[in-house]
C-alpha positions as CSV (number, residue, x, y, z in Angstrom):
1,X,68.4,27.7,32.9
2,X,71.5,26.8,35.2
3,X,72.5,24.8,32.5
4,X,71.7,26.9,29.9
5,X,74.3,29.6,31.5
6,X,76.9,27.0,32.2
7,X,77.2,26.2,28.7
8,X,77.5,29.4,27.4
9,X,80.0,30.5,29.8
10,X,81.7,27.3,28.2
11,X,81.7,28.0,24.8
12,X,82.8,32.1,26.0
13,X,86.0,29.9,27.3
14,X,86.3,28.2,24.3
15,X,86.0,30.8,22.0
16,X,88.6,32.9,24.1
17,X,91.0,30.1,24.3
18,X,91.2,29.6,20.4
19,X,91.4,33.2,19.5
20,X,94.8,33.7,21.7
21,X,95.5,30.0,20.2
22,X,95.2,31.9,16.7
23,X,96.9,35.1,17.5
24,X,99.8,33.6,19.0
25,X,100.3,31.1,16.2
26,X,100.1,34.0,13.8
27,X,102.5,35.8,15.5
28,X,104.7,32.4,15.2
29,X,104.5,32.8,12.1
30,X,105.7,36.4,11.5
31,X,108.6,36.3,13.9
32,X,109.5,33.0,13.6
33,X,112.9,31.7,15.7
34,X,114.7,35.0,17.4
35,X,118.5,35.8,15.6
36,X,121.2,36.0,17.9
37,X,121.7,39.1,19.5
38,X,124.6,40.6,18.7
39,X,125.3,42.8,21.6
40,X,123.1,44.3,24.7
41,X,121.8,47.1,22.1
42,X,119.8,44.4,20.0
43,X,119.1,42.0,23.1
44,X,115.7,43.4,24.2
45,X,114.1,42.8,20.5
46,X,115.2,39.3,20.2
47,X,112.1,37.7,21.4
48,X,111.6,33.8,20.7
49,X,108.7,32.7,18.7
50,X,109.4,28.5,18.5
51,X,106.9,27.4,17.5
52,X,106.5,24.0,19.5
53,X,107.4,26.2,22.5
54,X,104.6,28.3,22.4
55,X,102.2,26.0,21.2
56,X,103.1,23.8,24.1
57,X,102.8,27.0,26.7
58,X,99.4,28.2,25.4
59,X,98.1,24.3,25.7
60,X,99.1,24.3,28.8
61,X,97.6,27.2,30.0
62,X,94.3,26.3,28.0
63,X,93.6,23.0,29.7
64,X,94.7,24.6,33.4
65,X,92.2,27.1,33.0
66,X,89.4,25.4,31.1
67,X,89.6,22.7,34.0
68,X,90.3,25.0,36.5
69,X,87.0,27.2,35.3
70,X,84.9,23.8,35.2
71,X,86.0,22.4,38.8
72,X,85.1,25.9,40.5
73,X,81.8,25.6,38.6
74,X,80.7,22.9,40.0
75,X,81.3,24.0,43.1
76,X,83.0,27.1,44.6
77,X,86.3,29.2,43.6
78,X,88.9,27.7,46.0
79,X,87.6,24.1,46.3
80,X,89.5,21.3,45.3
81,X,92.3,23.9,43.9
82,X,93.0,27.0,45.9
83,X,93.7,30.2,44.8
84,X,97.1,30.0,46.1
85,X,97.4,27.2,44.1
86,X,96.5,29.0,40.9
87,X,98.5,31.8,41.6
88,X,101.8,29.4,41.8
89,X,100.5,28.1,38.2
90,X,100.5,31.9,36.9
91,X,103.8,32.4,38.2
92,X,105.6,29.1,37.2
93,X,104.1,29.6,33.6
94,X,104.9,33.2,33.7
95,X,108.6,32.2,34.7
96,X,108.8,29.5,31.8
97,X,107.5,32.8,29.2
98,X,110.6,34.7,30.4
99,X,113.0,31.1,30.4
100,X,112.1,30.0,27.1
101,X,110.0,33.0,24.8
102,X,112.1,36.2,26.2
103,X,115.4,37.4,25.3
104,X,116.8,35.3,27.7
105,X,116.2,32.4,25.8
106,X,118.0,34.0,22.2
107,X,120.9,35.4,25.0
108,X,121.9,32.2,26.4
109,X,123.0,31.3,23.0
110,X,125.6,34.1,22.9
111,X,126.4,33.4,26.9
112,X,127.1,30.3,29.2
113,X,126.0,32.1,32.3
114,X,122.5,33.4,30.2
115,X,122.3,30.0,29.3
116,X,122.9,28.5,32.7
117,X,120.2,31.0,34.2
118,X,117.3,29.8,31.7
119,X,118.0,26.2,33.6
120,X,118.0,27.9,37.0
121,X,114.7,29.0,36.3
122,X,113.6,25.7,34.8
123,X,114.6,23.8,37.7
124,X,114.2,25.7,40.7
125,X,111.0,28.3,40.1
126,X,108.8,27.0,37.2
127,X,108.9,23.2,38.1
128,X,108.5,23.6,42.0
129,X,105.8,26.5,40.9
130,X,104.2,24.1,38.7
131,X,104.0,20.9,41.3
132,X,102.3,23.4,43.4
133,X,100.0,24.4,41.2
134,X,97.8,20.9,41.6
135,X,97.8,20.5,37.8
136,X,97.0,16.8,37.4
137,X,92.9,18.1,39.2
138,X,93.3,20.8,36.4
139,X,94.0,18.4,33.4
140,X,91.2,15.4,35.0
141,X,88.5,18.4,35.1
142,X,89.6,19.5,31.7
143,X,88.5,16.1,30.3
144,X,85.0,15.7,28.9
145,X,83.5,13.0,32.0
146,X,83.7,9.9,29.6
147,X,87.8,10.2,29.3
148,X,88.1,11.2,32.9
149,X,85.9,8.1,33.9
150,X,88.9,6.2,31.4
151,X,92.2,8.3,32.3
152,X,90.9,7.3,36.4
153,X,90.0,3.4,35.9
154,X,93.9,3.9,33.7
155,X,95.5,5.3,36.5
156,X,94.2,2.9,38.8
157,X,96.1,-0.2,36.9
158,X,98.4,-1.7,39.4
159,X,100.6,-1.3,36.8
160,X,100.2,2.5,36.1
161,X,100.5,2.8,39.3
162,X,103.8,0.7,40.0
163,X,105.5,2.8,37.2
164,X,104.1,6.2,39.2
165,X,105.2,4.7,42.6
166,X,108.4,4.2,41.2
167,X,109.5,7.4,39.4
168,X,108.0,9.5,42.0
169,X,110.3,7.2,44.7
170,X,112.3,9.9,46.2
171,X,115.7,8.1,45.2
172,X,114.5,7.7,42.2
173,X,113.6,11.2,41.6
174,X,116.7,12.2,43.1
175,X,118.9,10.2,40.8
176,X,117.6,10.5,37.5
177,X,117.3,14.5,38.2
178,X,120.9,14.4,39.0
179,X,122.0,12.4,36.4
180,X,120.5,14.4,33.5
181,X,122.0,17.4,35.4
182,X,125.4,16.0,34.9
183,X,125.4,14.7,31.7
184,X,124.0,17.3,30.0
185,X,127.5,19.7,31.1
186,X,129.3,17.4,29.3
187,X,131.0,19.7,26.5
188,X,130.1,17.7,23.6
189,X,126.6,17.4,24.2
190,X,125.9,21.0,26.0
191,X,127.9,22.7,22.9
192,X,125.6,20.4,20.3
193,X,122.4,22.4,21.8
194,X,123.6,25.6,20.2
195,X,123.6,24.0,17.1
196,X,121.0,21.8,16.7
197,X,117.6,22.9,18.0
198,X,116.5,19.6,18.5
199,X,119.2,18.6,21.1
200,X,118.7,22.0,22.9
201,X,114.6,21.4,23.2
202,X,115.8,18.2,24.3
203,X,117.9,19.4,27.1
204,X,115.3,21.9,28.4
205,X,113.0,19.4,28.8
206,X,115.2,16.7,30.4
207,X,115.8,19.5,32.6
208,X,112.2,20.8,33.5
209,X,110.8,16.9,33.2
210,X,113.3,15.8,36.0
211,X,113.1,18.7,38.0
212,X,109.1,18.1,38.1
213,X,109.6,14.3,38.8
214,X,112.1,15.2,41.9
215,X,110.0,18.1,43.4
216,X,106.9,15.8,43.3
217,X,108.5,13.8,45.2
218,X,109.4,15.9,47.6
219,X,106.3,18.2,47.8
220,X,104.0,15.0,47.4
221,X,106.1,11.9,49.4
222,X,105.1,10.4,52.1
223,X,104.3,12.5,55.6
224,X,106.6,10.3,58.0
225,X,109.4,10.6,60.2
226,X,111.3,8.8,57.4
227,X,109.7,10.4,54.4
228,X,110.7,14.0,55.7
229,X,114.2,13.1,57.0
230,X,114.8,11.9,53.2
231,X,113.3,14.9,52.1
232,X,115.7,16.8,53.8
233,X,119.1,14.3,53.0
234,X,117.3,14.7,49.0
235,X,117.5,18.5,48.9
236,X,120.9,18.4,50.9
237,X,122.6,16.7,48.8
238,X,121.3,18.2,45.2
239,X,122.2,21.3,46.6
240,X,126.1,20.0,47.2
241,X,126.4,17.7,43.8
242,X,125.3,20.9,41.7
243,X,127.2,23.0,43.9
244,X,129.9,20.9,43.3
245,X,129.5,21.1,39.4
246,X,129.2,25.1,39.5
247,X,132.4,25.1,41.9
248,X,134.5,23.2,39.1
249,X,132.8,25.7,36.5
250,X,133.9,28.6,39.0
251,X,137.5,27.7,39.5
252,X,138.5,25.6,36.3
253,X,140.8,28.0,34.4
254,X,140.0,26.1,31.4
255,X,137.2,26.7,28.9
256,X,134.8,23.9,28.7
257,X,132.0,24.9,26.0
258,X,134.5,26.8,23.3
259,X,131.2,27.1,21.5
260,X,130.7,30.6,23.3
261,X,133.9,31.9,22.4
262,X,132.9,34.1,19.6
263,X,130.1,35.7,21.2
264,X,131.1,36.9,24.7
265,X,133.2,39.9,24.1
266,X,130.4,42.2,22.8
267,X,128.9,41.8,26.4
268,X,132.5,42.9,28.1
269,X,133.5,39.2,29.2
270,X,136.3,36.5,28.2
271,X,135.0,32.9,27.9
272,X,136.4,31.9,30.7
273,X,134.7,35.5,32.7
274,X,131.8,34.1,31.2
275,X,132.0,30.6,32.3
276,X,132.3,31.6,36.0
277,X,129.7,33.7,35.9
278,X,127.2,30.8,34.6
279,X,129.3,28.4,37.9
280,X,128.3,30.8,40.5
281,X,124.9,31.3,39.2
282,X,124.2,27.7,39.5
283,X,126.7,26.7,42.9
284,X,124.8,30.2,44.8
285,X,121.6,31.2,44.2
286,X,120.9,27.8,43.4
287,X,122.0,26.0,46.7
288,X,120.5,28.6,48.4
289,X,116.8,27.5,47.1
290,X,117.8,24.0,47.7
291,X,118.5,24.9,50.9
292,X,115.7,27.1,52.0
293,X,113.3,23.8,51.1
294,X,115.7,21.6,53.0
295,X,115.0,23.6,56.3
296,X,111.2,23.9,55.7
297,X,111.2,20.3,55.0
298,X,113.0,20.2,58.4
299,X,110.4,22.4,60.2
300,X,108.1,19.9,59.0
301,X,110.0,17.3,59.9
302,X,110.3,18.7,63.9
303,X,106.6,19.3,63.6
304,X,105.7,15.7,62.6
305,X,108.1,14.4,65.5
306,X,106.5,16.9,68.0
307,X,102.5,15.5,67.2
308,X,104.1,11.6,67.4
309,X,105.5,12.4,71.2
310,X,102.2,14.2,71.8
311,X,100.3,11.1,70.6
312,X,102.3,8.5,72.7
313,X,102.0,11.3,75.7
314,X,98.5,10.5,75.7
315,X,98.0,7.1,75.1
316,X,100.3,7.2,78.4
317,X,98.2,9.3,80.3
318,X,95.0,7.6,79.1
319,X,96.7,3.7,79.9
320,X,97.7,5.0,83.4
321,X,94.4,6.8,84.1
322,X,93.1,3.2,83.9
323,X,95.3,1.9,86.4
C-alpha cells in the first residue's frame, strides 16, 4: 500500500511538473524575445521569454524538486538536504528569474550599468545560492536507480575524478573565473553580446559557469589550515582584480562599449554617466560580498587553528600525565 501511495504521489509530481513545462513553453511562444525598452515608461512590460532560458530554468527546477521530493521520501524532510539548503535553491533560482527573464534582462541592453548588474547577480547571489543549495544529491536522487548506480561507478573513474579535482582546485577556480571576467570587458566582444544573442548567452553562462566552479571551491575545498588561508587570499584578491576593473570603468573618461550610446539618454544619463554607474556597481557592492566571505572564511579559519591548539593541548596533558 506504501508503495502504492509513493507512486502516485510520483506521477502527482510528474504531472505538475509538465503542466508548468507546457504553460511556460506556451507562453514562450506568445511573447517570444522582449523588445528593447525604450524609456522607464515601457521598462516594466518588457519581460524576456528566451526560449532556451526558460526551458533551461524550469529543468532545472524540475529535477531539484523531483529529486529533492524522492530523497525526503525515503527518509525524512531535512535528511541528506536541509531545508536551509532548499531555501538557498529557491532563492538562487529566484534571483536568476529576475537576472535573465525580468526587465532587467531587456534593460541591460539599453544600459551598461543594467547590464553590469544582471552579472552581479549571476556571480555573486545565484551561483554562491546555488552551490549551497546541495544540487548534485538533488540531480543523483532525480535519476531512476539504474543511471544513478552508472552516473556513481562514472564519477568514481580516476579519471572523472582527476578532471573534478582539478577544476574545483582553488587556483584553478580562481583563475579561470577571473579570466572570463576580464575578457569578456573587452569592448569588442562585450559590444558583440548586444548584437548577437548567441555571444550574449555565451557570456552569461561563462559568467555563471565560472562563478559556480570558483565558489565550489571555496564552499566545498579542503577544511585545513592551508585550505582556509587560500580561501581567504582567493576571495581577497577577486575582490581587488574586479575592483580594479570597475575602478578603470569609474574613472576612465573614455567610452568603452559605444554600443550603448544611443540608448542612455531616455533614462537621464550620458554614456560615459552610464558607464560609471555599471564601475561602481561592480568595484562596491561587489567587493563588499567578496569581502564579507573572505572574513567568514577567516572566522573559520581562527576556528580551525583554535581546535588544532586544543588537540596538541591535550595530547600534552595526556603524554605528561604518563610521566
Amino acid at each position: 500500500m506504501a508503495t502504492d501511495d509513493h507512486g502516485g504521489a510520483v506521477r502527482k509530481i510528474r504531472n505538475l511538473l509538465v503542466s508548468v513545462l507546457i504553460t511556460l513553453f506556451g507562453t514562450v511562444c506568445i511573447f517570444a524575445h522582449a523588445e528593447k525598452p525604450d524609456g522607464p515608461d515601457d521598462l516594466w512590460t518588457d519581460w524576456s521569454f528566451d526560449p532556451l532560458i526558460v526551458g533551461s530554468l524550469v529543468i532545472t527546477l524540475a529535477i531539484y524538486a523531483y529529486g529533492l521530493f524522492k530523497l525526503w521520501r525515503s527518509s525524512e524532510r531535512g535528511r541528506g538536504i536541509s531545508i536551509w539548503a532548499v531555501a538557498a535553491f529557491a532563492a538562487g533560482w529566484f534571483s536568476l528569474v529576475i537576472a535573465l527573464v525580468s526587465p532587467l534582462h531587456p534593460w541591460g541592453e539599453v544600459l551598461f550599468s543594467a547590464h553590469m548588474t544582471q552579472h552581479e547577480i549571476l556571480m555573486l547571489v545565484s551561483a554562491p545560492l546555488f552551490v549551497l543549495s546541495r544540487p548534485l544529491i538533488a540531480v543523483m536522487w532525480a535519476m531512476p536507480p539504474a543511471w544513478r548506480m552508472t552516473v556513481g561507478t562514472a564519477f568514481k573513474s580516476d579519471m572523472v575524478e582527476k578532471i573534478c579535482a582539478f577544476f574545483t582546485n582553488g587556483f584553478v577556480a580562481w583563475a579561470v573565473h577571473a579570466i572570463a571576467l576580464w575578457v569578456w570587458h573587452i569592448p569588442v566582444l562585450f559590444q558583440a553580446t548586444l548584437t548577437n544573442d548567441g555571444v550574449h548567452t555565451l557570456q552569461h553562462a561563462s559568467f555563471f559557469g565560472t562563478a559556480l566552479l570558483f565558489w565550489w571551491a571555496i564552499i566545498y575545498g579542503r577544511r585545513d589550515l592551508a585550505s582556509y588561508g587560500a580561501g581567504v587570499l582567493y576571495l581577497f584578491t577577486t575582490s581587488i582584480h574586479s575592483g580594479v576593473l570597475g575602478a578603470f570603468l569609474t574613472f576612465t573618461t573614455r567610452v568603452w562599449y559605444p554600443a550603448y550610446s544611443g540608448s542612455t539618454a531616455a533614462w537621464g544619463l550620458t554614456p560615459l554617466e552610464d558607464q560609471q554607474l555599471g564601475g561602481l556597481i561592480m568595484w562596491v557592492p561587489a567587493g563588499i560580498v567578496y569581502i564579507l566571505a573572505a572574513l567568514f572564511m577567516f572566522a573559520g579559519w581562527l576556528r580551525e587553528s583554535e581546535k588544532r591548539v586544543l588537540r596538541h593541548e591535550q595530547l600534552w596533558a595526556s603524554s605528561t600525565s604518563k610521566i
